[in-house]
ChimeraX commands (.cxc) that place a marker at each C-alpha (Angstrom):
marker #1 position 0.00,0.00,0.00 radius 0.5
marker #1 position 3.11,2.19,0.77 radius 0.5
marker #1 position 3.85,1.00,-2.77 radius 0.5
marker #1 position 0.59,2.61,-4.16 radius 0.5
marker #1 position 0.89,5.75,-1.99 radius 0.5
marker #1 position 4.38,6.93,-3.39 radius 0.5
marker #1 position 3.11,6.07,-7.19 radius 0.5
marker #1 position 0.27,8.04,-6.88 radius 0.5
marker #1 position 2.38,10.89,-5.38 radius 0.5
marker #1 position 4.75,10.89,-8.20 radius 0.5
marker #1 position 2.46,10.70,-10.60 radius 0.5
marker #1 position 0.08,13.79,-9.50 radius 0.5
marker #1 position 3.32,16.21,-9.07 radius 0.5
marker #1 position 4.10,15.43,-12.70 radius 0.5
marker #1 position 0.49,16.19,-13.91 radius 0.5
marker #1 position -0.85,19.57,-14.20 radius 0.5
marker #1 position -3.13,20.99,-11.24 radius 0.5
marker #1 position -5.67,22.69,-13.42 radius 0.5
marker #1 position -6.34,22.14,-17.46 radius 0.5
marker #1 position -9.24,23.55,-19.16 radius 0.5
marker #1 position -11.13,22.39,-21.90 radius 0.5
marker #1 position -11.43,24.23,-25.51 radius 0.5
marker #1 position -9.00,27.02,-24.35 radius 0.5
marker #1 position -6.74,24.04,-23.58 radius 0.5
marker #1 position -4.88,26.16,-21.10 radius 0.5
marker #1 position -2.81,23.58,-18.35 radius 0.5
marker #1 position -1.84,25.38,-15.23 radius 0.5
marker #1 position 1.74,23.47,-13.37 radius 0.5
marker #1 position 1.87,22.60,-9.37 radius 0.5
marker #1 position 3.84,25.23,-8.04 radius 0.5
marker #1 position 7.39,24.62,-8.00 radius 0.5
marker #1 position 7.53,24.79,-4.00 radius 0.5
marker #1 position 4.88,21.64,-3.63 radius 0.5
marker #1 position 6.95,19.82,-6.88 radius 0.5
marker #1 position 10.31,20.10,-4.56 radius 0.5
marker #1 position 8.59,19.23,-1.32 radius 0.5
marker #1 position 7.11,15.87,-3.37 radius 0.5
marker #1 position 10.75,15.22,-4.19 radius 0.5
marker #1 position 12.20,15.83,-0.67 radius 0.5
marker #1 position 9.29,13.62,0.64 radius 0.5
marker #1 position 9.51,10.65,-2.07 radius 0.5
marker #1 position 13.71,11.04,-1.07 radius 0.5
marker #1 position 13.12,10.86,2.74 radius 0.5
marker #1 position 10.97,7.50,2.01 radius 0.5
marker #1 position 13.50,5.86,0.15 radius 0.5
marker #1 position 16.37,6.57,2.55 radius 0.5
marker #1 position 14.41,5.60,5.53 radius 0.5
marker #1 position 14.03,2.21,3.84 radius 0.5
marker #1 position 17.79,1.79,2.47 radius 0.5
marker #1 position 19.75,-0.74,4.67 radius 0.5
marker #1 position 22.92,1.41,4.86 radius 0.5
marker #1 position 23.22,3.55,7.77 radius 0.5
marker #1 position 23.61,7.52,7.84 radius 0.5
marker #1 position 25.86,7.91,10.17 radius 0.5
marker #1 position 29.00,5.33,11.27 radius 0.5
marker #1 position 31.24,5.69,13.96 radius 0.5
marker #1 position 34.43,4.26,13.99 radius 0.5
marker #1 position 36.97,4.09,16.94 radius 0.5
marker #1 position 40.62,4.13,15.10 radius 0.5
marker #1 position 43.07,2.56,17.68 radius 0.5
marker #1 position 46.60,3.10,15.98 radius 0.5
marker #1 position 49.11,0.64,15.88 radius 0.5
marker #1 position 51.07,0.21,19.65 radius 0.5
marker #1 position 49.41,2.56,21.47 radius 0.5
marker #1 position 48.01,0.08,23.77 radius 0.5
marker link #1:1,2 radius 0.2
marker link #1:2,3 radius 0.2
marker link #1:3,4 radius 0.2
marker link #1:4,5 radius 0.2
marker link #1:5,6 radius 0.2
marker link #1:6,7 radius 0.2
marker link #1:7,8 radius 0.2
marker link #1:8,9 radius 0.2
marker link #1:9,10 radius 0.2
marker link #1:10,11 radius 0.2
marker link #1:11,12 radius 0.2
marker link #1:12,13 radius 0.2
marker link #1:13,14 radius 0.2
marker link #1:14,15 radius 0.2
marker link #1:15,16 radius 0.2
marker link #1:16,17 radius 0.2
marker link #1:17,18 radius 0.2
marker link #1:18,19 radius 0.2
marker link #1:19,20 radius 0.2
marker link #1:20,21 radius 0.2
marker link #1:21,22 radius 0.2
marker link #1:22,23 radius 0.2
marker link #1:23,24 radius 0.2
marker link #1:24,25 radius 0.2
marker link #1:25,26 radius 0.2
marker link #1:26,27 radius 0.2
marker link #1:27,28 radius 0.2
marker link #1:28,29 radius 0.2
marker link #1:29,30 radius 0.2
marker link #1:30,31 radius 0.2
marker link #1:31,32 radius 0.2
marker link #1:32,33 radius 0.2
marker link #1:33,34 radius 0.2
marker link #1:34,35 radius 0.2
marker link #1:35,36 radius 0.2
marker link #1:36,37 radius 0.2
marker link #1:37,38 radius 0.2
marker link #1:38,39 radius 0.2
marker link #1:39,40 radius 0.2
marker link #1:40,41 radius 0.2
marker link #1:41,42 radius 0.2
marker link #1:42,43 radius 0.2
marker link #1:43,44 radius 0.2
marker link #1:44,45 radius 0.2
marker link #1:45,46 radius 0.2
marker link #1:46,47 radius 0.2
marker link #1:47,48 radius 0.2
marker link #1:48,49 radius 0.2
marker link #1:49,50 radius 0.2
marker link #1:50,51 radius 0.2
marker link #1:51,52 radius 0.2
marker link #1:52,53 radius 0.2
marker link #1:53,54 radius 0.2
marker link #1:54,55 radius 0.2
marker link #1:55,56 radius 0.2
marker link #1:56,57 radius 0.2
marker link #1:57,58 radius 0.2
marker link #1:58,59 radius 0.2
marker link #1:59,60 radius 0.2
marker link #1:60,61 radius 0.2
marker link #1:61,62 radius 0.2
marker link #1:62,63 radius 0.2
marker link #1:63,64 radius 0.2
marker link #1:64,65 radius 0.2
view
């Protein structure tokens, strides 16, 4: 369902938000709500990647014991 969510998302920031009919005039989503679709389809993804953001590593060098 997630799936269908996201798809549905993408799919109405790439269509316009208002066409008319005989004038055939086709008004865009503003670019604000196009960028915030992005950021939010982006967020998604990472959330679900495996990888982790942020590593820590202790680096112990050699002899210092």
């Amino acid at each position: 369902m997630a799936d269908d969510l996201e798809q549905s998302i993408r799919e109405n920031a790439q269509q316009p938000a208002k066409a008319s009919g005989d004038s055939g005039s086709v008004e865009q989503h503003p670019l604000a709500d196009q960028i915030e679709a992005d950021r939010y389809l982006a967020s998604k993804q990472a959330a679900r990647s495996k990888r982790l953001g942020l590593r820590f590593t202790k680096i112990v060098p050699p002899g210092a014991e």
